[in-house]
Structure formats: C-alpha cells, structure tokens
matplotlib code that plots the C-alpha trace (Angstrom):
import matplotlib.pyplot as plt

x = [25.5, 22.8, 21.9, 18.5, 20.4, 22.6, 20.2, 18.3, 21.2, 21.9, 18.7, 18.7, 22.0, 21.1, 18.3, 20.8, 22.5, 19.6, 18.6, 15.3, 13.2, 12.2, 10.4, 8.6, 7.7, 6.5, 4.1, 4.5, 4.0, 7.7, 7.8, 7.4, 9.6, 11.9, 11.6, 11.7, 14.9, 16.9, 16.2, 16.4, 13.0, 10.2, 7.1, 6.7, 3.3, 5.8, 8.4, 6.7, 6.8, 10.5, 11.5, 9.6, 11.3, 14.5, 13.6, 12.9, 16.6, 18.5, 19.1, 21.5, 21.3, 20.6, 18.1, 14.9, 11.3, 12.0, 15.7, 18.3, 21.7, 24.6, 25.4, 29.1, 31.6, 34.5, 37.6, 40.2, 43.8, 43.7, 40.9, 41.5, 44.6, 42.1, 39.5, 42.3, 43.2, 39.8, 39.4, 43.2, 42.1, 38.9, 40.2, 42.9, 39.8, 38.2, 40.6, 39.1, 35.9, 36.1, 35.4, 31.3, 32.2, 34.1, 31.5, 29.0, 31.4, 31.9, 28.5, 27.5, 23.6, 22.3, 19.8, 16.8, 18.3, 15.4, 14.6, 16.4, 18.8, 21.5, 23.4, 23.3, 23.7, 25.4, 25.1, 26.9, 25.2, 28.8, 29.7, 26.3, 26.1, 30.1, 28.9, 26.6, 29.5, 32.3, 33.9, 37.0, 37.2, 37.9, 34.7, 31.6, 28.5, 27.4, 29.3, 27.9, 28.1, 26.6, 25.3, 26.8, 25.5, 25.3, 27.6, 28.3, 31.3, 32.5, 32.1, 31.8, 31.1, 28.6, 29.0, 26.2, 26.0, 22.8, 20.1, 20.9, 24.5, 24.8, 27.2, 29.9, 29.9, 29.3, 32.1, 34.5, 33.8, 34.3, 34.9, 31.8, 33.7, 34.5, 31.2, 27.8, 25.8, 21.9, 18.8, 15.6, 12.6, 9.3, 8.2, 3.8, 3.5, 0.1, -1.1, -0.5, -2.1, -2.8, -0.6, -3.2, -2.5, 0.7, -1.0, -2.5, -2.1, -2.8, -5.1, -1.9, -2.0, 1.5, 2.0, 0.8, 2.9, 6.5, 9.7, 8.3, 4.8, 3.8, 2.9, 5.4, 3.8, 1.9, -1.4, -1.0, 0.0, -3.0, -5.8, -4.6, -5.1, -1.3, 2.0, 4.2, 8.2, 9.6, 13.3, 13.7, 16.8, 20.2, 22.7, 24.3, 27.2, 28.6, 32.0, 33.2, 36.7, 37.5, 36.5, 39.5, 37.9, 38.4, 35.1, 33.5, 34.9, 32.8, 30.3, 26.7, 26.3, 27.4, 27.4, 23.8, 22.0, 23.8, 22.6]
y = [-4.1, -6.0, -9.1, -9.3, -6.4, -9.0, -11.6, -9.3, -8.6, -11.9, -12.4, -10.0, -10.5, -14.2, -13.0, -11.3, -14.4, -15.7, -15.7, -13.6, -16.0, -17.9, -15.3, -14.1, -17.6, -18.5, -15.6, -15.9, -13.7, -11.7, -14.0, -17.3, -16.2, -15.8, -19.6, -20.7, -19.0, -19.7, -23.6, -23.3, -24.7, -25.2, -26.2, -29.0, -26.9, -24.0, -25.6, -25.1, -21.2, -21.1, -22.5, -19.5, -17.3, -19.2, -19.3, -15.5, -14.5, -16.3, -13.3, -11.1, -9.3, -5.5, -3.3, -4.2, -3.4, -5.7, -5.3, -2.6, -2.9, -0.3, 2.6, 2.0, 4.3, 5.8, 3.8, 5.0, 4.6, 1.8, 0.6, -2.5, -3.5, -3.6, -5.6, -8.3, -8.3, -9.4, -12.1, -13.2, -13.6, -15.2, -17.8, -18.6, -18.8, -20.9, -23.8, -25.3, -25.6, -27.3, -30.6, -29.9, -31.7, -29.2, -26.4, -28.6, -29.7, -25.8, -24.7, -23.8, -24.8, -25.9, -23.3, -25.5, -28.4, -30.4, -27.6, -27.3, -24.3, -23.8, -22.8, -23.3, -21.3, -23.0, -19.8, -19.7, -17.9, -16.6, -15.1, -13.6, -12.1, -10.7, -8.9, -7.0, -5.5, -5.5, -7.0, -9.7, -11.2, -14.5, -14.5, -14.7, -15.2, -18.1, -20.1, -20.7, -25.0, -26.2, -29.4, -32.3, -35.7, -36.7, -33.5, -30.5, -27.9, -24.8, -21.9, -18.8, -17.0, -14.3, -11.6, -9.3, -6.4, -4.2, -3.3, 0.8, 0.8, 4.0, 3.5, 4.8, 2.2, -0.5, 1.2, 0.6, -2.6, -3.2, -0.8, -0.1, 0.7, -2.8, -4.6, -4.0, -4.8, -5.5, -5.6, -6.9, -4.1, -3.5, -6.8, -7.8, -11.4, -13.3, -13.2, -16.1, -19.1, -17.9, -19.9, -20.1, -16.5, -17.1, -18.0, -14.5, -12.6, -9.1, -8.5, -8.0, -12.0, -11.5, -12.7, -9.9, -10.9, -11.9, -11.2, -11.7, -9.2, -6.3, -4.6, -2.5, -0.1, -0.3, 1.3, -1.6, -4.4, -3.6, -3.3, -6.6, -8.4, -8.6, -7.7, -5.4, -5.8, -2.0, -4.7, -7.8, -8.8, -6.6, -5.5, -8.9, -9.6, -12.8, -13.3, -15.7, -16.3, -19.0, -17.6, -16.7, -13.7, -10.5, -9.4, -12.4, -12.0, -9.1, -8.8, -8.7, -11.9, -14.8, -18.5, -17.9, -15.8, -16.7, -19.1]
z = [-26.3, -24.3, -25.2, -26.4, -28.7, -29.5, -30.8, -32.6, -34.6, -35.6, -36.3, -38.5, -40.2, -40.7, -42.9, -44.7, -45.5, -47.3, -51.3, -51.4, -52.7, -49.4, -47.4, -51.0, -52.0, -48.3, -47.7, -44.3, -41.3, -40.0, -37.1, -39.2, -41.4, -39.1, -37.6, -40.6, -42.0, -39.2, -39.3, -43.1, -43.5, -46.4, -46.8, -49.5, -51.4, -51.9, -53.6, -57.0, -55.8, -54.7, -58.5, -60.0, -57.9, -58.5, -62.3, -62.5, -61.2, -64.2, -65.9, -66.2, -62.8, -63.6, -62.5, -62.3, -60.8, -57.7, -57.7, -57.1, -58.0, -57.0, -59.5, -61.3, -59.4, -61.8, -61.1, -58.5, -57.8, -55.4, -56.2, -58.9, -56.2, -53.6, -55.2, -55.7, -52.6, -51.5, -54.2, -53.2, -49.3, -50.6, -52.3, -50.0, -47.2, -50.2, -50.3, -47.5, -48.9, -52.0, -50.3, -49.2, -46.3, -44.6, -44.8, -43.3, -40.3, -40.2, -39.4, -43.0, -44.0, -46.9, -47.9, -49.6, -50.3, -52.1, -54.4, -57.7, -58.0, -60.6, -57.6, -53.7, -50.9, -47.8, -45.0, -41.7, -39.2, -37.3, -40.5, -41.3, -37.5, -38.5, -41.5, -39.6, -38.1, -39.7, -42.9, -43.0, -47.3, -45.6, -43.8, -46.1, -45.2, -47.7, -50.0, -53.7, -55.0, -57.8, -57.7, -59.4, -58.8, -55.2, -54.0, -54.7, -57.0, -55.1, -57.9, -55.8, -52.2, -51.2, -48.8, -47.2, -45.2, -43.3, -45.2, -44.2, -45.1, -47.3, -51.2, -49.1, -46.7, -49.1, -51.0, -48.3, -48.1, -51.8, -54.6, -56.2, -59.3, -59.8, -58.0, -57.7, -54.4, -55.1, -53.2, -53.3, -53.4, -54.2, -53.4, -53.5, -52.0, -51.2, -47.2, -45.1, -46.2, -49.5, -51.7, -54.4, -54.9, -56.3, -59.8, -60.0, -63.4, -64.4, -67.3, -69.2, -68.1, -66.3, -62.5, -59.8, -57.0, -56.5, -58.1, -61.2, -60.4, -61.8, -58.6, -57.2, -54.8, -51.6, -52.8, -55.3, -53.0, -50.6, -53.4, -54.4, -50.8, -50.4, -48.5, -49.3, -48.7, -49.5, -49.0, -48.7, -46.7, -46.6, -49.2, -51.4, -53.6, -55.1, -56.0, -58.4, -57.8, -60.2, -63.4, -65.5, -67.2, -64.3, -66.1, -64.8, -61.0, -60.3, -63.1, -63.4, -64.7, -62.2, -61.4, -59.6, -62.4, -65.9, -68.5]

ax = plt.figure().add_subplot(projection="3d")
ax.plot(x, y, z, "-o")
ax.set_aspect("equal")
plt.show()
C-alpha cells in the first residue's frame, strides 16, 4: 500500500471514530471538516447546534429517517459464546482505563470537550486507522465517560468499521443477532457559513436540516440551499460492558442515547 494510500485511510477511519454530530452541526466544506475532526476542533457559534444534534440522539436508537440500524439476525450456535468473548476481552482491555488519565497518556482525544454530552467520546486515531482493517475486541476506537465533576466515569467503548462493509462483514465482526451496528444517512445540512440556517422549520414548523430535519433526499436538500450527506461517517457500535442486565450490553438503548 502506498503511502498517500495509507493516509487516506486513516483519514478516513478517524472520521469513523467520530459521533456524527460534528461535521452535521459544522456545515463545513469535506476538507474543513476534515481539519477540523482530526484536531477535534469547534467553533464556539456552533456549540448551540452540536447540543441539538446531541439532544436529538437521546432516544432509544432505532431506525429512523437519518439513521440506519442493522436488521436482528436469528441466533446461531456460537454465536451468544462469541459475543462474550468480545465483552470479556473488552473489559479486560477496559481496566486500564477507568482512571481518565491513562486514555489521555494513551493517545485518546476528548471529542468536544466544552459541549455538554450525557456521554463522551475519547477516540484514538491508531485504533480508528486498525478498524479499517481489521478487528481486535481489545482495540476500540473510542471509549465512552460520563462526566462527573471535574473528571470523568468509564461506562462503555465504541467500535467502528468502513462505511462499505456488507451485514456479513459486520457480522463477523460481531454477531448481528446479538448487536446492531448503525449509521448515519440521509443527512440536509446548511452551506458553509450558513449557521443561521440551522433554525429553519418546515411549514409543519419542524427543523429542515440536521438529524432532526425533515428532508431526506437530494432533490430536497438542494431546493432548500443545502448539502446533502447520503452517510455520514462509517458503521458504529457501543458496548456497554458494565451493565448487569445482558439486555443492556448490546441493546438498543445505551449509556449515550438512554434517558
């Protein structure tokens, strides 16, 4: 593989890495976007948009018009044993992290740290460029703190993979009977330098653009004066390895998106 290869690949498997809600709330240009994600930055003005975004994802996560989720595969022989597996590797990778500390010495970033999020990413570009190509339970891209007074809990991890990895690859990766992957589709956001589009409504007087919007489709997007994002960002799961409930481990409600 050559090198500029190389870097294009973990460009693109750091974006990845990321919660969905940055490039949608920046409404940015690809290339900005791409600064911008790899030094984890934010504009103050789009803060207000990021906790909409943030705000809109506290549901249960199902699908939706701007998200797809993995169908539910019939359970297999092998299949529960191999899930635990995972979660037993995880957790043992886990340990470490616990003290916040740790993930930071390790090359993990705090993905919007100023902006209030029931929980935080902390993504490692090593792992994220690792996903892309293979997958390793102790190696996930971000982990998943909640923040409690000046630091922060460990309550979970998130792993990733490409964006055109078919059910059956994501199934080898981890069972989709017992977890669903999701995606972020669909997506109108305002142009560049637009922000005051964000506040658009419909005559139905519901939002027109991000993850909350009504528009869905290209024709849509571009009679509106935005951009369309057919995805946003690969293929995502979270894990949550500490809940007691096995329900909870792999469910469709989890420490980022639960009440």
């Amino acid at each position: 593989m050559s090198r500029s290869s190389i870097i294009r690949a973990a460009l693109g498997a750091f974006l990845f890495a990321l919660p969905a809600a940055a490039i949608a709330a920046q409404g940015t240009d690809s290339s900005r976007a791409h600064d911008d994600m790899a030094g984890m930055k934010m504009d103050d003005q789009n803060d207000a948009a990021v906790r909409g975004v943030n705000a809109s994802m506290e549901g249960a996560l199902v699908d939706m018009p701007h998200m797809r989720m993995t169908p539910r595969r019939p359970l297999r022989p092998g299949d529960q044993a191999r899930a635990d597996s995972i979660v037993t590797q995880l957790k043992g990778a886990l340990a470490r992290y616990k003290d916040y500390h740790a993930a930071l010495a390790d090359g993990f970033r705090i993905f919007l740290p100023k902006v209030p999020q029931k929980v935080y990413h902390f993504s490692n570009l090593h792992s994220a460029v690792y996903s892309a190509f293979t997958f390793d339970p102790r190696m996930p891209t971000s982990l998943l703190y909640r923040k409690t007074g000046d630091g922060y809990v460990l309550v979970g991890a998130m792993y990733t993979a490409p964006r055109n990895f078919t059910l059956d690859q994501l199934d080898e990766r981890i069972p989709l009977s017992i977890g669903q992957w999701h995606v972020h589709v669909d997506l109108c956001v305002p142009p560049r330098g637009q922000q005051q589009m964000w506040k658009a409504k419909g005559a139905d007087g519901k939002p027109l653009f991000g993850p909350e919007g009504t528009i869905t489709t290209q024709a849509a997007c571009d009679a509106a004066g935005g951009r369309f994002i057919p995805q946003l960002f690969g293929w995502m799961i979270h894990v949550n390895p500490y809940e007691t409930d096995p329900a909870m481990v792999w469910g469709t409600h989890d420490h980022d998106h639960a009440d």
